[in-house]
LOLUM-188903 format. One record per atom (N, C-alpha, C): z, y, x. Coordinates in steps of 0.2 Angstrom, whole numbers, plus 5000, padded with zeros to 4 digits. Atoms other than C-alpha are relative to their C-alpha. Example, Ala and Ser with C-alpha at 12.3 -4.5 7.8 and 13.67 -1.06 7.14 Angstrom:
! residues 2
500049945004
503949785062
500050065004
499949944996
503649955068
500350054996
***
This chain:
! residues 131
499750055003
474649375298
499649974994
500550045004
473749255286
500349944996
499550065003
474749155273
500749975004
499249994994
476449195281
499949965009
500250024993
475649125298
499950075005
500449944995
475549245313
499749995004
500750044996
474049225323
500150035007
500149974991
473549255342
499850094999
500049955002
473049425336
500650074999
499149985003
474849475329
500350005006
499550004993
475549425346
499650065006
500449974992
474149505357
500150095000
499949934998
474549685349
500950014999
499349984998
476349655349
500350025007
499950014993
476149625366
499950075003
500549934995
474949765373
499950084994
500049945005
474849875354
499249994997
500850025006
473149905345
499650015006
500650004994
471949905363
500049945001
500550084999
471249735358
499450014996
500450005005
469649725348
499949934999
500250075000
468949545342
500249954997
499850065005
469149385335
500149955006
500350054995
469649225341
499749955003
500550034998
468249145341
499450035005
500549974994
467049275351
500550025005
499649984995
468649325361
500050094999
499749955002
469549475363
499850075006
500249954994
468949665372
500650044999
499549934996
470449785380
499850045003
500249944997
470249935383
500450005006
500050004992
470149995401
500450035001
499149994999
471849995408
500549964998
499650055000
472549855400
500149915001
499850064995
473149695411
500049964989
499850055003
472749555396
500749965002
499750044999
474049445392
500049945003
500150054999
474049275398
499949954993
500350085007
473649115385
500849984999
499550025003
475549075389
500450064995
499649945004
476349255384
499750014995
500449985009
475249265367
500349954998
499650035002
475849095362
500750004999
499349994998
477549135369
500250064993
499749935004
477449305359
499949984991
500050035007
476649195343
500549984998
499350035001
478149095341
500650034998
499249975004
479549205341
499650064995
500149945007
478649345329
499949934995
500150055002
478349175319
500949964999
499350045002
480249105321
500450084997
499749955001
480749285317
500050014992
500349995006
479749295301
500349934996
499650045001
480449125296
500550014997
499049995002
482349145299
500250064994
500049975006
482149285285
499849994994
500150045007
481649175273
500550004995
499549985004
483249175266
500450064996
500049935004
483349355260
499749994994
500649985009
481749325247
500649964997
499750055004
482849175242
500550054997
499449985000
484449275241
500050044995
500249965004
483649405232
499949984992
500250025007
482949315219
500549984995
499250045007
484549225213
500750064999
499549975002
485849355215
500250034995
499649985008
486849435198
499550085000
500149985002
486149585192
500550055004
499649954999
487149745201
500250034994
499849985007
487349805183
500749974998
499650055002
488449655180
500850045006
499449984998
489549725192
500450075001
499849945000
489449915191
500349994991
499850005003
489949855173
500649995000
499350004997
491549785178
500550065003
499649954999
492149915186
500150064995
499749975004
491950025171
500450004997
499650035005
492649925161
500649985002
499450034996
494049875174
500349934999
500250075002
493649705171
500149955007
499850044992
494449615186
499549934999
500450055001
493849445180
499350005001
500849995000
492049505178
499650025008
500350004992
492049585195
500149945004
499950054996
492749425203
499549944999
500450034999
491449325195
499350035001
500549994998
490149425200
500049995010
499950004992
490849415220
499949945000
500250085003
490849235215
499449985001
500650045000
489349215211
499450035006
500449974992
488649325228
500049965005
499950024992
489449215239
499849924998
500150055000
488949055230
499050005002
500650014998
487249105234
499849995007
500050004993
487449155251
500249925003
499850064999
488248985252
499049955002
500450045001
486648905247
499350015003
500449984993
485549015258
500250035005
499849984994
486449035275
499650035004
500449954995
485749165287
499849945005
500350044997
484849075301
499950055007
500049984993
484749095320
499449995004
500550044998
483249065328
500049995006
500150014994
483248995346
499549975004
500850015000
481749005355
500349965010
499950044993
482048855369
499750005007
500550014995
480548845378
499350034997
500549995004
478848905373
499549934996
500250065001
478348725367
500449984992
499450035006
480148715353
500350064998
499449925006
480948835340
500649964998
499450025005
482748785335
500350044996
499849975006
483248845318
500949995001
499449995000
485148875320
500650034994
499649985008
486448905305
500550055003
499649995000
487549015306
500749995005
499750034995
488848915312
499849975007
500250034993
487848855328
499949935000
500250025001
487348725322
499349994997
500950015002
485348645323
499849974994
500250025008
484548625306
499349995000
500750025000
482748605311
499950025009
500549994991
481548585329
499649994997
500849985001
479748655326
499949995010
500550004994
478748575341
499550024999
500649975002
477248655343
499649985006
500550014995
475648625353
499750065003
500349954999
475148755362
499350035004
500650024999
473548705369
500050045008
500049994995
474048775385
500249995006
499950024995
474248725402
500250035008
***
C-alpha cells in the first residue's frame, strides 16, 4: 500500500501469498507451481482490499473525537448519572456523524459505498485497463 492506495502487488499476494517477486513495471516472477492470477482477478482483488480499507475510515474518525474514557470511568465513581449520560451522549453524537459503512463491490469496474441503513452514499468508477 502506498499512500492509503493498494497496489496490484497488494492484490497479487492476497491472492496467491508472498510467491510473486517484481515490480510493475519489469513484471512479476512466481514461483514454480503457482497458476498466476489473471489482469481481471488482481484488479478485482485491488478493489475490494481497497473498498475494505476505505469503509474503515470512519474508526480514525471516531476515534479521534470520542470523550476521554476517563470522563466516564469518572461518572460512575462519582455516581454522577448526568455525567455518564452525557458522556453516552456524546459517543452516539459521534457515531451519528461518522456512520459505519457497507461496502458493495457491484462489478469489478464500480464500488458502492453503502450506509448503514442501505442506502448509497458514494459510486467509485474505476478504469481498470482490462478487457
Amino acid at each position: 500500500m502506498i499512500n492509503g492506495q493498494y497496489q496490484k502487488i497488494d492484490a497479487i499476494i492476497s491472492l496467491v501469498g508472498h510467491v510473486a517477486t517484481g515490480t510493475e513495471e519489469k513484471g512479476y516472477t512466481y514461483k514454480v507451481g503457482v497458476t498466476p492470477p489473471t489482469k481481471e482477478a488482481i484488479e478485482t482483488e485491488r478493489l475490494r482490499l481497497q473498498a475494505e480499507y476505505d469503509a474503515l475510515e470512519y474508526q480514525k474518525k471516531r476515534k479521534a473525537e470520542y470523550p476521554p474514557m476517563a470522563d466516564y470511568l469518572d461518572a460512575i465513581v462519582k455516581g454522577d448519572d448526568a455525567q455518564k449520560q452525557k458522556y453516552i451522549d456524546d459517543c452516539k453524537a459521534v457515531k451519528e456523524k461518522y456512520p459505519k459503512w457497507l461496502i458493495l463491490v457491484a462489478k469489478m469496474e464500480s464500488v458502492l459505498v453503502v450506509n448503514e441503513y442501505r442506502t448509497v452514499v458514494k459510486k467509485h468508477t474505476y478504469s481498470s485497463g482490462c478487457s
